[in-house]
C-alpha positions in Angstrom: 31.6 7.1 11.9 27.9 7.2 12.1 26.0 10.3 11.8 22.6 11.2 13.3 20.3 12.4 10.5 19.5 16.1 11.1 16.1 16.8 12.1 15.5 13.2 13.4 14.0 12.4 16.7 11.3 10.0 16.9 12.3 7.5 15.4 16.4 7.2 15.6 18.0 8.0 12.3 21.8 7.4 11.3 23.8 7.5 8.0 26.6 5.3 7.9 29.8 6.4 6.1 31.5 2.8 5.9 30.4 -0.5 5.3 28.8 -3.0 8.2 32.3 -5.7 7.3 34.3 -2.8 8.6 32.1 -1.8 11.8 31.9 -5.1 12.3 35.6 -5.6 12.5 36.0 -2.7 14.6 33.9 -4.0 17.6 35.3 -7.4 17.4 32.3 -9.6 14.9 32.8 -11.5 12.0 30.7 -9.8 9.7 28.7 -12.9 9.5 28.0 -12.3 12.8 26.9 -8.7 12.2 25.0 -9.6 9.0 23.1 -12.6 11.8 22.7 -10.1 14.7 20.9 -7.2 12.0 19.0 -10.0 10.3 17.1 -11.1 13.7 16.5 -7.1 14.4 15.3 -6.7 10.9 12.7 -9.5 11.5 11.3 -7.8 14.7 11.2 -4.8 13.2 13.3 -2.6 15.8 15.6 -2.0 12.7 15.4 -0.9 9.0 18.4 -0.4 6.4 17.5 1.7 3.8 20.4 3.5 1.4 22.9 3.4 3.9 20.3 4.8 6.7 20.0 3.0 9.7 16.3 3.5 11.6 15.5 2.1 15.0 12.6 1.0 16.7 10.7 -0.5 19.0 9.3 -3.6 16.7 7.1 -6.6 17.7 7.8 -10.1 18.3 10.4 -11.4 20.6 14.3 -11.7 19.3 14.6 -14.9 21.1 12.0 -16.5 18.2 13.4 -14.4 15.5 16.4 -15.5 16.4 15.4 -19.2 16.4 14.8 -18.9 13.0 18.1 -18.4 12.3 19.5 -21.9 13.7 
């Protein structure tokens, strides 16, 4: 399970205590679909991984063209 960073409002923080392969597997994604799907949020910046902390935000650019990029 995913917990929210203490302290953390602006911008969402979580610590994940397992790997992406096995969240991944628990909603139903290959986890080279997972590893595709965070890729095109890193590139727009709505996401960062860092040490097993997950931040959101908003980003720029579109995920339709960061996606693209993928193909």
């Amino acid at each position: 399970m995913a917990t929210r960073k203490p302290g953390a409002v602006n911008p969402p923080m979580l610590r994940l205590d397992r790997p992406w392969t096995e969240i991944a597997a628990e909603i139903g994604l290959t986890h080279e679909a997972i590893y595709r799907a965070l890729a095109v949020l890193e590139r727009t910046g709505r996401l960062v991984r860092e040490n097993g902390v997950v931040t959101l935000s908003a980003g720029s650019g579109t995920i339709e063209d960061a996606a693209r990029k993928d193909r």
